[in-house]
N, C-alpha and C positions, 0 to 999 in steps of 0.2 A: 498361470494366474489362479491365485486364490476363486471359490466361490462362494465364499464369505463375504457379506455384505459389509463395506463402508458407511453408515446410516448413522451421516451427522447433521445437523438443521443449524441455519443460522440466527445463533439468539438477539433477543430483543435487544440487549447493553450489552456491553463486556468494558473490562477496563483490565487494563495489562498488570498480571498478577505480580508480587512482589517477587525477588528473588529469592529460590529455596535450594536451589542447587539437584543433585540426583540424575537419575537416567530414566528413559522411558524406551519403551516397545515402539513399533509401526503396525498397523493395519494395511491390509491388501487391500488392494483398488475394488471399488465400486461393479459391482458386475447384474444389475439389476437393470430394468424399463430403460430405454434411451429414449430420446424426446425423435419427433418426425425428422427429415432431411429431405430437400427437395431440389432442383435444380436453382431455386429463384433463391430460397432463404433455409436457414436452420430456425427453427420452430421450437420455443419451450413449451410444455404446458404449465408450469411452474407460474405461480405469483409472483414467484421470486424476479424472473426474468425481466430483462432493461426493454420497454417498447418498441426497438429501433435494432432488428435482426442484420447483421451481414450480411450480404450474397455472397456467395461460393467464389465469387471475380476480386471481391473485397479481401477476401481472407487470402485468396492467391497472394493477393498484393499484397500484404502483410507477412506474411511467410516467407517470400521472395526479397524481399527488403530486409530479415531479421536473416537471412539468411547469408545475404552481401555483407551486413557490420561484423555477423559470424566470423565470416571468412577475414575479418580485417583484424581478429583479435592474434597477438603474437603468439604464437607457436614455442613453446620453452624448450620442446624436444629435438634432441639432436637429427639429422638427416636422415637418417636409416631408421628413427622410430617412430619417425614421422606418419604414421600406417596405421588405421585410416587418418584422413585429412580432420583436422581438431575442430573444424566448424561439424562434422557430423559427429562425435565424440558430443558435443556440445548438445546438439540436434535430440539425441539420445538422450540422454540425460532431461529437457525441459518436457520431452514425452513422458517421463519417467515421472514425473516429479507432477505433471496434469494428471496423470493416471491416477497419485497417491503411493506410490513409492520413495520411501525414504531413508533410504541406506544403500552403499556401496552393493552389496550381496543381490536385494532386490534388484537393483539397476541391472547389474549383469546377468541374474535369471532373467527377468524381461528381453535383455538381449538375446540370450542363452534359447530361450522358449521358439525367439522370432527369429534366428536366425537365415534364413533363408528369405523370408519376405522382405528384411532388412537389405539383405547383400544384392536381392533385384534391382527395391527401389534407388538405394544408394551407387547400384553397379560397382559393388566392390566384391569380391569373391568371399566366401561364407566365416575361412581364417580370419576375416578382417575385422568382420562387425566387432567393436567393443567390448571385450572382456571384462569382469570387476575389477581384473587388475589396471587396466588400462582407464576405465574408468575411475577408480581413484586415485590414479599417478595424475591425472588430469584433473582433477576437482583440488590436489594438493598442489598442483606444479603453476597452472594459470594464473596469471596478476592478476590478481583480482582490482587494478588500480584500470589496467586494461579492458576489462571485464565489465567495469563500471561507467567507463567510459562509452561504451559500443553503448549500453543500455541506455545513458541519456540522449545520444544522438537519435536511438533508434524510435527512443517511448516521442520524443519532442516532433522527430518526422512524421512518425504516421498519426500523430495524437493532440500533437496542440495545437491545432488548426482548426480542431471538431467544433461545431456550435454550440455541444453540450460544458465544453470547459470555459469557466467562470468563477465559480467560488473553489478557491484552491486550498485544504489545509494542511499545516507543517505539523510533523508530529515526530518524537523521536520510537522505535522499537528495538529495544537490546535482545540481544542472543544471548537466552540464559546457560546454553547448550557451550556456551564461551567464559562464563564465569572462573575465574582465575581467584586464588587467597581469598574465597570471599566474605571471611574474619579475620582481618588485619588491613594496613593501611597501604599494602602490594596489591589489594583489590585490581583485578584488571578484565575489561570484557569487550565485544562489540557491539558499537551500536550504528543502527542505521538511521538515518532521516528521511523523510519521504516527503514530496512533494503531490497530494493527493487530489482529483478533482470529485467536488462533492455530487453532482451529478451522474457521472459515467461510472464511478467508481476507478480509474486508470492511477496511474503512478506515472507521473510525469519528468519526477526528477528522484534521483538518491544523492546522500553524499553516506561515506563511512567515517565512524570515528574509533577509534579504540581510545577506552576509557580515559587513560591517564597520559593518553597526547592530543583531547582535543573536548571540545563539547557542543550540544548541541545548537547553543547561540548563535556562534561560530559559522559552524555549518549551513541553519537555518539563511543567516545572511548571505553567508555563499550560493544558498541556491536561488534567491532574488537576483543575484549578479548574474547569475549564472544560465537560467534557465532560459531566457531571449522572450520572456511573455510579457506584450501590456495590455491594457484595459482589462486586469482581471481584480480579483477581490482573493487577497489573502488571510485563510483564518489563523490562531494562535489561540494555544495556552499564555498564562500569566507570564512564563518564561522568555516567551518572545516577547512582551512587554518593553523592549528597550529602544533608548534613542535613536540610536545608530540603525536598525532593525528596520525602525518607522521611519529614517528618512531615505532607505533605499526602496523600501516601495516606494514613496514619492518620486527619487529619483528615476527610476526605471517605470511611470504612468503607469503605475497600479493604484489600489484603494486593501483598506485594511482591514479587521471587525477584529480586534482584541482584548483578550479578558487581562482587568487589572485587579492585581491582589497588593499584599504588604511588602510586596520587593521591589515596589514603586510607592513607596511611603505618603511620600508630597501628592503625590497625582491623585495617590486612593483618596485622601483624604479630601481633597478639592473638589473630587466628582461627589463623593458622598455629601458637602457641602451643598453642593450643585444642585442636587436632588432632593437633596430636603428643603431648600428655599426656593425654588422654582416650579412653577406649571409646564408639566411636560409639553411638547406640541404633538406629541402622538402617543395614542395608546389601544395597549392589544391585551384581550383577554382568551386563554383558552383552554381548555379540557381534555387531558389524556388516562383515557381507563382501559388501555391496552393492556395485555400480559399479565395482566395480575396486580396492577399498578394503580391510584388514585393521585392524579397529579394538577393539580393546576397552576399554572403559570400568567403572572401581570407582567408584560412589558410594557417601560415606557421611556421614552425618547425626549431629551435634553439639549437643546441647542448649545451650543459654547463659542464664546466671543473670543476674539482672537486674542484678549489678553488674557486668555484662561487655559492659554494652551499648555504651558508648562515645559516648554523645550519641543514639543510630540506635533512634528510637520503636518502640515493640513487636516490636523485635528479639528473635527469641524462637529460631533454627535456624542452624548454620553447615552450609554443605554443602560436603565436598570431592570432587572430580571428577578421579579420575588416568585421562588417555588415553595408550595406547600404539598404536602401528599404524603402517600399512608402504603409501604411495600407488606401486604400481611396484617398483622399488630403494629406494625412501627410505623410510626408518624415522623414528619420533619419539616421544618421551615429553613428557606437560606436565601441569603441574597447577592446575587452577585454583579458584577459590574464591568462594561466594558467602553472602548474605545475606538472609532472610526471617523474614517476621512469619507464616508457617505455622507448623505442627507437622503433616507430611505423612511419610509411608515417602521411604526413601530411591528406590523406586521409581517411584511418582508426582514429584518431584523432576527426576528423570532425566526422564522425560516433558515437564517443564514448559520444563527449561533446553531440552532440545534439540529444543523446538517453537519458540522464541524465535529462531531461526535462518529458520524458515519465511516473518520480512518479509523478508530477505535473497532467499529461492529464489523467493519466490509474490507479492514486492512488485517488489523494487527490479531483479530479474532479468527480470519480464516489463518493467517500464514500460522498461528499459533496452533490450531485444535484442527483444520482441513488439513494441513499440509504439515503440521506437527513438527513445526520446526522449534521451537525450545525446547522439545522430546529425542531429539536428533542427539547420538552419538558421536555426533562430527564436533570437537571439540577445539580441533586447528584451527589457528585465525584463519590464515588464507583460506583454506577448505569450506569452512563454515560462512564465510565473505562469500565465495563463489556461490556455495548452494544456495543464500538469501536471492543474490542476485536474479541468476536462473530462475527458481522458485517466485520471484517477481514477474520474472518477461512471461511464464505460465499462465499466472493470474491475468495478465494484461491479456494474452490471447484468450481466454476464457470470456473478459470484458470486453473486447473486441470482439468479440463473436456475437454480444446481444446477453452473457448469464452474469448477473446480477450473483445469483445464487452458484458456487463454485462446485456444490454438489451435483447439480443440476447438469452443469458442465460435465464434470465427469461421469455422470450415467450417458450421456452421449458420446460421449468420446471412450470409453469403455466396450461400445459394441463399433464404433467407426474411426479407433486410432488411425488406421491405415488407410483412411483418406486424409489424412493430416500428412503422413510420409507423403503421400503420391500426391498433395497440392504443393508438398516441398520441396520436392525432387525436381 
């Protein structure tokens, strides 16, 4: 292992950059300060860090469980190459990938390095431990429909039970690392959906789409059906804006907070109606001069009669959201608009929409620039599918440990991967 420092911070915004196509490098893992370790809890010193640490009994439990859906993913390989067992192939690989390695080559150095410490914990003889070759026969050869499947039963068992899950947002993130013709009308890529909770930061649910067999509406719906959660609150972009959308959280006793743009023509125009002839029954004023930022934000909150609803199930709240503020020289005003089966202050509101931002900063910004996944040379659907996936259940045990901040994560896990093996074994 490199002794070159990984030293990446997690920014204030991010929004998922367009597609440009190209290749990128990897960086070696983190090998700087680790945060304390104790019997009772893992300790950050980080601000970064979620208030609410694991115990060492917790994380068993966690380990031990991703380790039984492991063991339940199908094996592609014939009998005789079956060696080692694909749930430790697997095991490997999500160590690999917390650490900050991201390629075939690094995985099986990592292997290659630990070899012996691996073949204890694992009890397989030292021939066994995972090769790169073995390692990419398996990141190409595994369903990844299988693969996906383990990771929702697994994220929903040990995760959507928590007291911290509540405001839940759908967001889609494509693999630019999968970009197919991406000048002509053969365009083809993947993309992932995620079902995020704005609190804990976890991944609750996926679904996969590849481009030109599916979309994220689609999907997003699928994972309301899918996902077994109620009494939560689902966020959305304007894309989720649809009927069908709004009345399966209704159906399945959830509540909704979604922003409406002009792909909802009638509706935009009747809140904006709404808003301008009516006295809010709540309102919120507040100030943000973070980062370099000058921002101030009005919300105010709109009740809606039930013959105002427009087709949109227990539509019951319009919320309008005027921002003005100054990044540097550049100033700007907007306004924008959403929809909800709440009846909450305008200040909880304001809380909700602009935690909804947080897949963007705490999802799609680590896997992109921490985990360098649109930088990735894996360009295979299936391949590039598996690594999202893995590269997810990473993050989740990072957020399951109590780190907010993923770097953070890996500077402890950098000096104590190998209590990670021996609470897995």
């Amino acid at each position: 292992m490199s002794d070159s420092p990984l030293i990446k911070e997690d920014p204030p915004a991010y929004r998922h950059p367009p597609y440009q196509g190209g290749q990128g490098g990897s960086n070696p893992p983190y090998q700087g300060r680790a945060v304390s370790f104790s019997h009772q809890n893992i300790k950050s010193k980080s601000d970064h860090c979620l208030c609410k640490m694991r115990s060492e009994r917790e994380l068993l439990k966690d380990m031990l469980s991703l380790i039984e859906k492991l063991k339940q993913v199908k094996d592609f390989r014939k009998d005789q190459g079956k060696r080692p067992p694909l749930w430790i192939v697997l095991v490997v690989i999500i160590l690999g990938t917390m650490l900050g390695y991201s390629g075939y080559r690094e995985l099986g150095e990592l292997a290659k390095n630990n070899r012996h410490r691996l073949s204890q914990e694992f009890n397989i003889i030292p021939e066994r431990v995972p090769s790169y070759s073995t390692i990419r026969r398996v990141m190409m050869g595994v369903d990844w429909q299988s693969l996906l499947k383990m990771f929702n039963e697994w994220a929903l068992q040990e995760y959507g039970q928590r007291d911290d899950i509540n405001w839940l947002g759908m967001d889609g993130k494509s693999l630019k690392n999968t970009l197919k013709n991406p000048n002509n009308e053969q365009q083809n890529f993947i993309m992932f959906v995620s079902l995020f909770s704005q609190e804990s930061g976890l991944v609750l649910h996926l679904k996969r789409i590849e481009n030109k067999k599916g979309s994220e509406i689609n999907e997003g719906q699928a994972i309301i059906e899918d996902c077994s959660l109620q009494n939560q609150v689902f966020t959305g972009d304007a894309l989720h804006c649809q009927k069908k959308t709004i009345s399966l959280i209704a159906k399945t006793k959830n509540d909704y907070v979604i922003t409406v743009k002009g792909n909802q023509k009638n509706l935009d125009q009747r809140i904006q109606d709404l808003s301008n002839s009516s006295k809010p029954e709540s309102c919120f004023l507040e100030q943000d001069n973070s980062h370099g930022r000058k921002i101030s934000r009005k919300i105010e909150v709109f009740k809606v009669r039930n013959n105002e609803r427009q087709g949109f199930e227990n539509l019951r709240r319009v919320i309008k959201v005027e921002r003005r503020g100054s990044r540097g020289d550049k100033t700007y005003e907007e306004t924008a608009y959403y929809i909800s089966s709440l009846t909450e202050s305008a200040e909880v509101f304001a809380k909700i929409i602009r935690g909804h931002w947080k897949i963007e900063n705490q999802l799609h910004w680590v896997k992109d620039v921490i985990f360098e996944e649109d930088k990735s040379e894996i360009s295979d659907f299936q391949a590039a599918s598996n690594w999202s996936i893995l590269t997810t259940i990473g993050l989740n045990l990072f957020r399951g440990l109590g780190f907010l901040s993923i770097t953070e994560g890996q500077r402890w896990l950098a000096e104590r991967w190998e209590k990670l093996i021996v609470l897995s074994t």
